[in-house]
N, C-alpha and C positions, 0 to 999 in steps of 0.2 A: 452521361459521364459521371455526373454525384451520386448513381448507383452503387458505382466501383466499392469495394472496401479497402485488398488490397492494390494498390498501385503502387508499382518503381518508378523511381525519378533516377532517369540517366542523363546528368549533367554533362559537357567538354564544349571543348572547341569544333571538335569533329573539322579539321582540318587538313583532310579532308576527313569522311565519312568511310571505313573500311567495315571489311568481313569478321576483321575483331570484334567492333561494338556490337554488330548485331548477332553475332555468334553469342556472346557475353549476355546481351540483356534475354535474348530466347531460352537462353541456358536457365539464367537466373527467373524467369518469368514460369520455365517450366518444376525447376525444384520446388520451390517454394510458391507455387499455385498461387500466382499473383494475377488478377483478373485485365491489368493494361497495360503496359512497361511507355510511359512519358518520353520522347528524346527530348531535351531542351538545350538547344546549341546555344552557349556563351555570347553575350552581350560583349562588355567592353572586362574581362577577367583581369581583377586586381594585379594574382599572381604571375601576368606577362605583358606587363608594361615593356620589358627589356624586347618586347619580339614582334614581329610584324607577323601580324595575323587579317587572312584574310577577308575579307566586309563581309560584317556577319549574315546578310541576307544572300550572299551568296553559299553561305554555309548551311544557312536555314534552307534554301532550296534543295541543296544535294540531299540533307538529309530526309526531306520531303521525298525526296526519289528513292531514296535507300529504303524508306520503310512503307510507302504506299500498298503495297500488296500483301502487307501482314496487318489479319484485322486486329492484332493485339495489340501491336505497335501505335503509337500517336505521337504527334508534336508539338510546342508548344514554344510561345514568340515570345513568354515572361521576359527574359533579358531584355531581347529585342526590344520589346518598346520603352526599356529603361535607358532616359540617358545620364544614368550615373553611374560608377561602378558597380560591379555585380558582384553580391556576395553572398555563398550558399544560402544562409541563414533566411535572408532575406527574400531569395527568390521561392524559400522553400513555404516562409509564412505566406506569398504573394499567391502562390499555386493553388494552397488550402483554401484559399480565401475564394480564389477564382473558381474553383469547382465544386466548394461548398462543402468542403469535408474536415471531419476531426481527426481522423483516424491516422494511425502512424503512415509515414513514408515510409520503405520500404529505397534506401540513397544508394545506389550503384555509385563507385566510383574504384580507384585503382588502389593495388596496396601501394604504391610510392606514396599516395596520400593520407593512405591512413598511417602510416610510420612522421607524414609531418602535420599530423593534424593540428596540434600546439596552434598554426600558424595559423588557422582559420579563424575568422572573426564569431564568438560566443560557441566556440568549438562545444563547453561543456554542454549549455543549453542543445545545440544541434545532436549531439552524441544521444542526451537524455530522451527528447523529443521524438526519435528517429530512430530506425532500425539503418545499420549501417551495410552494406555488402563489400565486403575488401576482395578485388579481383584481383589474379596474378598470375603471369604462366606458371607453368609447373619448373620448381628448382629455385625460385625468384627470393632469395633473401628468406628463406623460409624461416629460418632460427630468428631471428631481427625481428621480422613479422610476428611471427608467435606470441615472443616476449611481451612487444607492444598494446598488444589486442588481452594477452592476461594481464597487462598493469591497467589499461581501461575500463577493465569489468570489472578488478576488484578497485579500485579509486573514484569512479563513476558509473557503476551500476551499468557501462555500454551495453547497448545490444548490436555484437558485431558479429557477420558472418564472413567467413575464407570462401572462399572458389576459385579452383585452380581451372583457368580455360585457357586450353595449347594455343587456340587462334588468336593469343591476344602476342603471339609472337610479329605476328603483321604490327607495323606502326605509320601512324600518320609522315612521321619524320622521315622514316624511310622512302616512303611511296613520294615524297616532296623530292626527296632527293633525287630518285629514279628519275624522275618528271626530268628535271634540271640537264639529269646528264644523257636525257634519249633512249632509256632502256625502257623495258615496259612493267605493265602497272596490272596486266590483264590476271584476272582470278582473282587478285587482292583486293578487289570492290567491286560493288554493285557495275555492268557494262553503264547503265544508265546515268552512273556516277561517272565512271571514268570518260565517255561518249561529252559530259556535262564539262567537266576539268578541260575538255581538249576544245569543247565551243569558244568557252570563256578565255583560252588559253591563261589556264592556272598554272601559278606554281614555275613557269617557266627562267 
C-alpha cells in the first residue's frame, strides 16, 4: 500500500453505504488516475452530534461489502479506533502516517461542504496540505459553488476540483426514510448492502 502515490480519501458516515459513493469515488479515481480510492466510515463525527447515527462498525461492515470486489477500492478503521471525536485534519495526518506517505491526499467530499468549510477544524492547513474534490449533482448551487472555490484559490492558494456526478442524486437520508416507511431500497445499493440493512434490521 505505501507504493500508492496517488490515493483518495473518501471520508462520511456512509449511513448507509449507496451507489452514489461508489459511483463518485470510481468516477473520481478514474479522471484523475488515482492509483486506490480509501472509504473510511466516520468514527464519532463532530458535525452530527444533533443526529443518531448508526454504530460505526456496523457501517464499517456495509461498506466492506460495498467495496470488496473493486481492487481499487479499500477501507480503513482510522476513526474507528478513535475514541475521540473525529476531525478531518486529524484523521488525515493519522492516515499518512499509517501507510507511510508524504504525498498529497487527493480528499473526496461533497460540495455542501466545501461551501462550509470555514467550519472545519485548521480548514487553511487541510485545504493547503491537500488536494480537495468538491462533488455535486449536476444543477446543485452551481453559481454559490463557483464563487466559493475562486475565493479559496485566490485567498489560499486551494487545490480544489468540481465533479458533477448525476448518481449522487441517491442519498443516504432518502434510502433511511424508504426503510422507515416499507418501500424499497433495490438498485440504490449494493443487494449485499441492502440483504445486510434488512439482517441487522436497520434503519427501521
Amino acid at each position: 500500500m505505501a507504493n500508492y502515490k496517488k490515493i483518495g480519501i473518501m471520508g462520511g458516515t456512509f449511513d448507509p453505504v449507496h451507489y452514489g459513493h461508489l459511483v463518485l469515488a470510481e468516477q473520481v479515481r478514474s479522471n484523475l488516475r488515482l492509483d486506490c480510492i480509501y472509504f473510511v466510515p466516520s468514527g464519532d463525527p463532530p458535525h452530527k452530534t444533533d443526529k443518531v447515527i448508526t454504530d460505526k462498525y456496523l457501517r464499517y461492515e456495509m461498506v466492506l461489502l460495498a467495496t470488496v470486489d473493486n481492487p481499487r477500492f479499500d477501507i480503513l478503521d482510522t476513526e474507528l479506533k478513535s475514541d475521540k471525536k473525529n476531525y478531518t485534519i486529524d484523521s488525515i495526518r493519522e492516515i499518512k502516517k499509517d501507510l507511510g506517505i508524504n504525498d498529497k491526499i487527493y480528499f473526496i467530499t461533497g460540495a455542501d461542504q466545501i461551501l462550509n468549510i470555514e467550519s472545519w477544524k485548521d480548514y487553511k492547513t487541510l485545504l493547503r496540505e491537500n488536494v480537495f474534490i468538491g462533488a455535486s449533482r449536476p444543477g446543485y448551487a452551481e453559481d454559490e459553488l463557483y464563487k466559493k472555490i475562486s475565493m479559496l484559490k485566490k485567498e489560499l492558494h486551494a487545490n480544489i476540483i468540481h465533479i458533477e456526478v448525476p448518481a449522487l442524486a441517491i442519498s443516504s437520508t432518502d434510502i433511511r426514510n424508504r426503510i422507515r416507511e416499507g418501500n424499497t431500497i433495490r438498485y440504490l445499493l449494493p443487494e449485499s448492502v441492502e440483504q445486510y440493512i434488512y439482517k441487522h434490521k436497520l434503519y427501521k
